[in-house]
C-alpha positions in Angstrom: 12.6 -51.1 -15.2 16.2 -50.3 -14.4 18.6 -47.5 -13.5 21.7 -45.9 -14.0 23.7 -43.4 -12.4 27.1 -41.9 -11.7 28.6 -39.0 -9.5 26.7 -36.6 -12.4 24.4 -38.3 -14.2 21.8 -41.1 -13.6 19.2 -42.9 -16.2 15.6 -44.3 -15.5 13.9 -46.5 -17.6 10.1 -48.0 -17.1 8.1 -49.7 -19.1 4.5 -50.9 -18.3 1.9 -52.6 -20.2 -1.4 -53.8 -18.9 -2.6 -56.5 -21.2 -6.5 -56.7 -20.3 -6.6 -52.7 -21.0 -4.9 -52.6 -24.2 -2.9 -49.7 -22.8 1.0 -49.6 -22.9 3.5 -47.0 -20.9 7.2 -46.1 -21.4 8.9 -43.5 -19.4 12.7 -42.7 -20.3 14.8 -40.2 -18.2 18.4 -38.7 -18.7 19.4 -36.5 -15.9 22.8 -35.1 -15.9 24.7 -32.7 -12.9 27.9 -30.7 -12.6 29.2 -27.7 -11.0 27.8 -25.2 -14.1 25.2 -27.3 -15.7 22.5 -29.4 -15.0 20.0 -31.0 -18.1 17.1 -33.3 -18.1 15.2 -34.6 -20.3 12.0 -36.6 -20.0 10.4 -39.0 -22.3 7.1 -40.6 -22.2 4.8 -43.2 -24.6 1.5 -44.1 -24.0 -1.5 -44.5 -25.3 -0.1 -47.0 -28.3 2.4 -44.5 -30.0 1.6 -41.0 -28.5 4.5 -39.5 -26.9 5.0 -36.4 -24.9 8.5 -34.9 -23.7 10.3 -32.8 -22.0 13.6 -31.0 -21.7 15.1 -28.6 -19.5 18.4 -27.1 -19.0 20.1 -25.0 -16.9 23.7 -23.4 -17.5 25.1 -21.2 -14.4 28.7 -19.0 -14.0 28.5 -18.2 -10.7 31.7 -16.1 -10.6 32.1 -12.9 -12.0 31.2 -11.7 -14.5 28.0 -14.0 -13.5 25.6 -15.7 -16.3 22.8 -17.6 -16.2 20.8 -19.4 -18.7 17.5 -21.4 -18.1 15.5 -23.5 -21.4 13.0 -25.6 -21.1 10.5 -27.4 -23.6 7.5 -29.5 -23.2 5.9 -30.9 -26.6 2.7 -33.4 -26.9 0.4 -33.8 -29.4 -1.2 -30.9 -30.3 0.7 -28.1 -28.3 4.4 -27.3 -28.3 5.7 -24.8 -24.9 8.6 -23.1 -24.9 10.4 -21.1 -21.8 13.9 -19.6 -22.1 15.5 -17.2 -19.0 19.3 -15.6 -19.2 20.3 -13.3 -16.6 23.8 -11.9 -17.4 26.0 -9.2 -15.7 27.2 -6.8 -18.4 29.6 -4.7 -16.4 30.2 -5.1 -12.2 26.8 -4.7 -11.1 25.3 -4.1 -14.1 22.7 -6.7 -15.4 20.8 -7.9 -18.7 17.9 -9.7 -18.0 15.1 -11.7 -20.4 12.2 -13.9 -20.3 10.6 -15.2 -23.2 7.9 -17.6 -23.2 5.6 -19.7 -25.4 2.4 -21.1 -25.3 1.6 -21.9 -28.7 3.6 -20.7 -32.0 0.9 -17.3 -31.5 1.1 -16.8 -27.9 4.2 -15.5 -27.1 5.4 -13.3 -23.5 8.6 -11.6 -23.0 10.4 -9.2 -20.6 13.6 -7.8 -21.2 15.0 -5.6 -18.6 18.5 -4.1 -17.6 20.0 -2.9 -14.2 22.6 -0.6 -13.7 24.0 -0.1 -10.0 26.6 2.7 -11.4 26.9 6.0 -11.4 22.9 5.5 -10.5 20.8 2.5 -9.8 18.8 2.3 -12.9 16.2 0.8 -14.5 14.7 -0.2 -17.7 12.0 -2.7 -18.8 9.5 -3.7 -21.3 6.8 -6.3 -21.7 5.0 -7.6 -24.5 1.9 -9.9 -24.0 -0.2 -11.0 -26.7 -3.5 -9.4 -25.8 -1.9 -6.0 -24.4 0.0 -3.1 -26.1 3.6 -3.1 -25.2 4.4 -1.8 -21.8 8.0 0.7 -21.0 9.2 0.4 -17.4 12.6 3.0 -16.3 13.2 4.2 -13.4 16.5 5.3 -11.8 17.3 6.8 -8.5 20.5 8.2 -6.9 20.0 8.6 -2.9 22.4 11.3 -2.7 21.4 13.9 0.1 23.1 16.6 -1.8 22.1 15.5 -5.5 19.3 13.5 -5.5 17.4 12.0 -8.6 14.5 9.6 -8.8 12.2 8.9 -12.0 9.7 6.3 -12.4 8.2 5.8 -15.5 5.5 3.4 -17.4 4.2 3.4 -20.7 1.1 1.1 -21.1 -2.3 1.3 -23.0 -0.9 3.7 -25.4 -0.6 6.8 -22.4 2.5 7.9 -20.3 2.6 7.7 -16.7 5.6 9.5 -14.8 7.0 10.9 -11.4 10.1 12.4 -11.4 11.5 13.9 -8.1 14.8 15.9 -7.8 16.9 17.9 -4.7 19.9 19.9 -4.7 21.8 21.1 -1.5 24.8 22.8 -2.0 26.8 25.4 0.0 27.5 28.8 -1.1 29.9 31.7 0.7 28.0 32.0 4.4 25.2 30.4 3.2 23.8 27.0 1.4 21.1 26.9 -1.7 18.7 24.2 -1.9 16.2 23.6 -4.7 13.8 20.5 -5.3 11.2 19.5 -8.0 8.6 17.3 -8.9 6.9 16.7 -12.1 3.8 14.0 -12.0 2.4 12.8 -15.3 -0.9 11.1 -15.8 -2.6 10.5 -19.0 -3.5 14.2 -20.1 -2.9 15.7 -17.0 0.5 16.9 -16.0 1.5 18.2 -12.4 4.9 20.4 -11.3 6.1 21.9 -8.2 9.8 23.7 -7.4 10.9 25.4 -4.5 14.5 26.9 -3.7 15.5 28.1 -0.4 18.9 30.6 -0.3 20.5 31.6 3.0 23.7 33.9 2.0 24.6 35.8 5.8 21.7 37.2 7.1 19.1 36.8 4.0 16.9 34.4 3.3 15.5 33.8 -0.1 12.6 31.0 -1.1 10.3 30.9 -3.8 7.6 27.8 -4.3 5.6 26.8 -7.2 2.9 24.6 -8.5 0.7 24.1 -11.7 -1.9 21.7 -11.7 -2.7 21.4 -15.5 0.4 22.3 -17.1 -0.2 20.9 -20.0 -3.3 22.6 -21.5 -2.9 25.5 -19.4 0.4 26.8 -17.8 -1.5 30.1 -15.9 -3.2 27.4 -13.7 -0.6 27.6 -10.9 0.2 29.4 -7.4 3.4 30.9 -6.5 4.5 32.3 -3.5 8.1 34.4 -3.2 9.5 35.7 0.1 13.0 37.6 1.3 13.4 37.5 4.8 16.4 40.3 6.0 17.3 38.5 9.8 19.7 42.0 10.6 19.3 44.4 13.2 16.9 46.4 10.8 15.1 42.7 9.8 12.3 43.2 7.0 10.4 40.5 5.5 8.9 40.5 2.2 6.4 38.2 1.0 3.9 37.6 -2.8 1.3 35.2 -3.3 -0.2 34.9 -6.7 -3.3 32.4 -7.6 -5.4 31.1 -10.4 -6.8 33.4 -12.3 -5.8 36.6 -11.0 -5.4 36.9 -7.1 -2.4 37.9 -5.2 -1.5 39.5 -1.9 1.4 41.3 -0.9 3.3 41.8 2.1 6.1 44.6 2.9 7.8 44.9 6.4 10.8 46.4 8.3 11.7 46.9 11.5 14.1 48.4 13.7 15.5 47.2 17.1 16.9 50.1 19.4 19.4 47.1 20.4 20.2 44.9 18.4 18.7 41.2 18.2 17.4 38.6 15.5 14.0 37.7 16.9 13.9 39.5 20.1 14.9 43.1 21.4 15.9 44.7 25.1 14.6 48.1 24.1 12.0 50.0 21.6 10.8 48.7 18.2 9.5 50.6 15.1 8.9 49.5 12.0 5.9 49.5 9.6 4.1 46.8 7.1 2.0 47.3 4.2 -0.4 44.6 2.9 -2.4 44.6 -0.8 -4.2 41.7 -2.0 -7.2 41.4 -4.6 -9.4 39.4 -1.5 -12.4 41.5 -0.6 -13.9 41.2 2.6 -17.4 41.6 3.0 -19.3 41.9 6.8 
C-alpha cells in the first residue's frame, strides 16, 4: 500500500491477497482538487481479473455568468451507469438546466428545464422516463399588484392539466378598473371565471362570470351584472342569469329630499321592480 499527495491531488494504492482463499484485491485511486475542478477516479480488481470502476467529475464557474458541470460513471461486469448534470446561466438570472441519467444502454432519465427571472419568473420543464409518456412542466408568474400573471401547466399521460390566473388594476379619470380571470383545465373538463369591477365618479360597474364545462357546452355558466348609481338620486341595477334558463332582475332608484350617499336627513322615495323565472309555491 502506499500514498501520494500534493496541495491538489493525492494517489492511493492497495493491494491485498489472501493466499489460503485464492482471492486477490487491488484498489487504485486518483483524486485531484482545484479552485474549478475536482475529478476522481476509482479503480478496483478482484475476484482474479474482474474489475469494476469509477469516475466522477465535477467542473464549477462560480462567477458570473455561473456553470456547472457534474459526470459520473460506474462500469462492472455486466452493467455500465451513467449520470451527467450541467446547470448554466444563459443570461443574468436566467438558467439552463439538465439531468440525464443511465441505468443500462435502454434505461435512460432525463430532465431538461429552463428559468427565467426577467421580465417574469418563468418556467419550463420536461421529463422523460422509460416506462412513462413524456411529461411538459411551464409555469410563469409575475407578482405585480397591478398586472398580475400566473400559469401552471403539466402535460402527462397524454392529457393537459392547466391553471392560469390573471388581475388587472388600473386607474381611469375619477375612478380605477379592475378585471381578473381564471381558467382551470383538467382532462376533458374545462373551468373559467372573469369579473371586472369599474368605479368612474359616482358609478359603479361589475359583471362576474363562470362556466363549468366550457368545453362541450359553453351555455353551462352563471352571470351576474350590476350598475350601482351612488348620487343623490342612487339606483341600483342588478341581472342574474343560470343554467339552463333562469334569471332574475332587479331595477331601483331612489331619491333623498337631502342629499346623502347611504343615508338621508329628510324623506325618501323611490321604487324597485323585481322579475325572475323562480316560482314560489306555499
Amino acid at each position: 500500500m502506499y500514498l501520494e499527495a500534493n496541495s491538489c491531488n493525492f494517489i492511493t494504492h492497495l493491494d491485498l491477497f489472501l493466499l489460503l482463499q485464492d482471492w486477490d484485491f487491488a484498489l487504485n485511486t486518483n483524486n485531484a482538487l482545484s479552485r474549478d475542478e475536482v475529478t476522481s477516479t476509482v479503480k478496483v480488481q478482484y475476484d482474479t481479473g474482474k474489475e469494476a470502476n469509477f469516475d466522477l467529475s465535477l467542473n464549477k464557474k462560480m462567477s458570473s455568468p455561473l456553470k456547472m458541470t457534474a459526470v459520473a460513471n460506474l462500469e462492472y461486469p455486466g452493467r455500465k451507469m451513467t449520470y451527467e448534470e450541467t446547470l448554466e446561466e444563459t443570461e443574468p438570472g436566467n438558467y439552463n438546466h439538465n439531468l440525464k441519467m443511465q441505468y443500462d444502454p435502454y434505461t435512460t432519465f432525463e430532465v431538461d428545464s429552463t428559468f427565467k427571472s426577467q421580465p417574469r419568473f418563468e418556467v419550463m420543464g420536461s421529463i422523460k422516463t422509460p416506462s412513462w409518456q413524456p411529461i411538459t412542466i411551464e409555469g410563469h408568474l409575475k407578482p405585480d399588484l397591478k398586472d398580475f400573471q400566473s400559469r401552471a401547466f403539466i402535460h402527462a399521460v397524454g392529457q393537459p392539466h392547466s391553471l392560469d390566473l390573471s388581475w388587472q388594476h388600473r386607474p381611469i379619470r375619477a375612478g380605477f378598473s379592475s378585471n381578473a380571470e381564471m381558467e382551470f383545465q383538467y382532462h376533458q373538463q374545462k373551468v373559467t371565471a372573469n369579473g371586472q369591477l369599474t368605479k368612474k365618479n359616482s358609478q359603479i360597474t361589475s359583471s362576474f362570470e363562470t362556466k363549468w364545462d366550457a368545453l362541450k357546452d359553453e351555455s353551462k355558466r352563471i352571470s351576474v351584472t350590476s350598475e350601482i348609481e351612488a348620487s343623490a338620486a342612487p339606483s341600483v341595477q342588478v341581472k342574474a342569469t343560470w343554467w339552463p334558463r333562469s334569471f332574475i332582475e332587479v331595477n331601483g332608484n331612489f331619491k333623498n329630499e337631502k342629499p346623502g350617499y347611504w343615508s338621508s336627513y329628510g324623506d325618501v322615495e323611490g321604487h324597485l321592480d323585481v322579475k325572475s323565472s323562480l316560482r314560489f309555491v306555499s
